[in-house]
C-alpha positions as CSV (number, residue, x, y, z in Angstrom):
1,X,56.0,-54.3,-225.4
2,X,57.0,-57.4,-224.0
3,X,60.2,-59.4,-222.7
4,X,62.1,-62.7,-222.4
5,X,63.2,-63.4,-219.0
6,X,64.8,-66.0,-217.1
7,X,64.1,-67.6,-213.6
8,X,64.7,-70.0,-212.3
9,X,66.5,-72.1,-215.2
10,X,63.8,-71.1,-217.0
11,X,62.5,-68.3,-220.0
12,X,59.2,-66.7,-219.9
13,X,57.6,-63.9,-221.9
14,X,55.9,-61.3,-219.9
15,X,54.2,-58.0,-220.6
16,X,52.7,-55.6,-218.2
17,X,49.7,-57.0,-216.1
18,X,50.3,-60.8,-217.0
19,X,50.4,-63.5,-214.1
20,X,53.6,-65.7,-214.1
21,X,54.0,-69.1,-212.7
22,X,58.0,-69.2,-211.9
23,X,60.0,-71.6,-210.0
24,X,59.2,-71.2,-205.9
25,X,60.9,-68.3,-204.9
26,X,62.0,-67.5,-201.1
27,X,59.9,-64.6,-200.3
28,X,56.7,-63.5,-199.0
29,X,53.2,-63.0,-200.2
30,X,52.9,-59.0,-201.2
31,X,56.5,-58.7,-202.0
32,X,58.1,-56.8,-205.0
33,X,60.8,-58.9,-206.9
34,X,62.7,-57.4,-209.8
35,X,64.0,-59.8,-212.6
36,X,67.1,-58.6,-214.1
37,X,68.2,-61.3,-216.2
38,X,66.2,-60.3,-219.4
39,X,67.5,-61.8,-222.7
40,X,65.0,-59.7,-225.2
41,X,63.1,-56.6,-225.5
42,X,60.2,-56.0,-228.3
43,X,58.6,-52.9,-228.5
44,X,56.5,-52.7,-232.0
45,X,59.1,-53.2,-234.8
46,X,62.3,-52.7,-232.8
47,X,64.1,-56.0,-231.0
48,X,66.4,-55.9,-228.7
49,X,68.6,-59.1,-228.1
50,X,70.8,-59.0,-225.3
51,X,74.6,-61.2,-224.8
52,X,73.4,-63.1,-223.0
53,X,71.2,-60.0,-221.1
54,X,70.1,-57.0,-222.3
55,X,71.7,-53.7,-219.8
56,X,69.6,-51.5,-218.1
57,X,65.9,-53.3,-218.2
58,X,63.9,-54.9,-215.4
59,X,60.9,-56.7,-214.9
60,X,59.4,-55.2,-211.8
61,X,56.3,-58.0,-210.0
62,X,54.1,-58.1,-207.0
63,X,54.3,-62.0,-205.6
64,X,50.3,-62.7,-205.5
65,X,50.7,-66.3,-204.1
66,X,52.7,-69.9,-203.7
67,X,51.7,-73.2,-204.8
68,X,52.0,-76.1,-205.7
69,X,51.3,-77.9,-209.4
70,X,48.8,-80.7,-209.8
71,X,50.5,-84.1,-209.1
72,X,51.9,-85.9,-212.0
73,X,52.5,-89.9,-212.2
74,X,55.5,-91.1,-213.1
75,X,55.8,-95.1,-213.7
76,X,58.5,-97.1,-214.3
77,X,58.1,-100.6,-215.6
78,X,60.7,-103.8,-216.8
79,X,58.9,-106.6,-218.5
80,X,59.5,-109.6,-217.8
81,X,61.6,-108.7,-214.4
82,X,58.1,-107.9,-212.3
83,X,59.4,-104.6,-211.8
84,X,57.2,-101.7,-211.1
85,X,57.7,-98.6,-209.3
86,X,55.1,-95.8,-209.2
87,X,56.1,-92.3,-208.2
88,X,54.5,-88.6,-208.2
89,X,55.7,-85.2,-207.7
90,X,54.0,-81.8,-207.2
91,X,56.3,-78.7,-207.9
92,X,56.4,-75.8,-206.0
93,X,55.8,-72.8,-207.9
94,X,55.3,-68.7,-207.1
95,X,52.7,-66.3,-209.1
96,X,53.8,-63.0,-209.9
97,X,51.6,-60.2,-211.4
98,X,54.2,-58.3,-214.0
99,X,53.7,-54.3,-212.3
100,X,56.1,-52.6,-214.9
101,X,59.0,-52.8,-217.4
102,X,61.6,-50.6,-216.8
103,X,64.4,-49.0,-219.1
């Protein structure tokens, strides 16, 4: 069984005892979170689609840590007008180990 669910702007797919990377969230290490925003449920042959989210399923997680990413370079560059500007970001990020599904 797994699920679609949305964070953060984004969509991940998660079954029970994965580790997510989502967006930074605001609470501590240890924590449970619940995700309510799920778009799909698969279990074997049946699929579940919600508009836009499917009623009465959860993703239930245990936050494990926060982060950030490794840096990434970002360089912008004009020929001919000597212009160069070099620029790096790290995002923040939160793991969370997926406890349970619920219905």
């Amino acid at each position: 069984m797994y699920v679609i669910v949305e964070t953060g702007g984004k969509q991940y797919r998660a079954s029970q005892g994965d580790v997510l990377r989502v967006e930074k969230m605001d609470a501590p290490v240890g924590d449970t979170v619940v995700l309510d925003k799920v778009l799909m449920v698969a279990d074997n042959d049946e699929v579940q689609v919600g508009t836009p989210y499917v009623a009465d399923i959860s993703l239930s997680g245990k936050i494990l840590s926060h982060g950030r990413e490794k840096k990434i370079s970002v360089f912008h560059y004009k020929r001919k007008k000597n212009i160069r500007r070099f620029q790096g970001h790290r995002q923040y990020y939160t793991e969370i180990l997926v406890e349970g599904i619920s219905r």
